[in-house]
C-alpha positions, 0 to 999 in steps of 0.5 A: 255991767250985768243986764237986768232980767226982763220980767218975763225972763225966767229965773237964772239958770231956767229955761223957758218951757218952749225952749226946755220943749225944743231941747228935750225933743232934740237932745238928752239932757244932762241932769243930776241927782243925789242920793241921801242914806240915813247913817247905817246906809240900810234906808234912803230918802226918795220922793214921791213925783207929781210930774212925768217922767215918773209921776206917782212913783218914788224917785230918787230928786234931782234936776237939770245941769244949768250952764256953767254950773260943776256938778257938785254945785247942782247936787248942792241946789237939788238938795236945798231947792227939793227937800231943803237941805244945807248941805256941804260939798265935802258931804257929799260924793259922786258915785256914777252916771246912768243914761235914762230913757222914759217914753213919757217926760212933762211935754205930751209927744215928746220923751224923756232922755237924760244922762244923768250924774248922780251923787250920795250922801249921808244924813240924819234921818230927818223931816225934809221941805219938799218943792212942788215937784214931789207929794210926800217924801219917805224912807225906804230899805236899800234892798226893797225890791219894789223900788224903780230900777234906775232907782235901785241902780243909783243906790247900788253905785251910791252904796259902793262910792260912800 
């Protein structure tokens, strides 16, 4: 018999701040992003981050790898959670893994480490429903050469795994 949540329990898969604080502070995190191209792979889809690591800048979305959880299934989440897509796991292909290092993460004196898997997938360019962590959505050339370096590294990886 599963134990019911308490209230001040956060919902499943989360970690409290000061435990998300501990843990960034004292380890890299495991996340996963994916990545959408429109048909032709010449546009992807990034999102404009409120938060640090990254706030202001066009970022590709994802997240933190709960426990437990495959990687294709966070990719499946990220897409729904962020930008309110439904998507297939046979739509969508890992395509590499980037260790990212920032100076800055959400926590003041503390920074961002993560190794990060990362997958692509092919979607109609469309409207998106974006969460809380992101201004504005937009799509964006492969080749522009203002977009982030990590940035640019995971659509290369992308680009050669679809």
């Amino acid at each position: 018999m599963q134990v019911p949540l308490m209230p001040t329990d956060p919902p499943e898969g989360e970690l409290p701040l000061d435990s998300y604080r501990k843990a960034m502070h004292e380890l890299p995190l495991v996340t996963v992003d994916i990545l959408f191209f429109n048909p032709e792979k010449t546009k992807t889809l990034l999102g404009k981050r409120v938060r640090e690591p990254y706030a202001r800048i066009w970022y590709a979305f994802g997240g933190r790898l709960h426990k437990n959880e495959e990687f294709a299934d966070a990719a499946l989440r990220i897409a729904k959670k962020e930008c309110g897509l439904v998507l297939k796991a046979e739509n969508i292909m890992q395509a590499g893994v980037l260790n990212e290092i920032s100076p800055n993460s959400i926590f003041e004196g503390v920074n961002y480490h993560s190794v990060d898997i990362y997958f692509g997938c092919i979607i109609e360019e469309q409207p998106v429903v974006l969460d809380d962590q992101h201004s504005e959505a937009r799509w964006f050339d492969v080749n522009d050469p203002t977009l982030h370096p990590n940035v640019q590294k995971r659509i290369a990886g992308a680009l050669g795994a679809l």
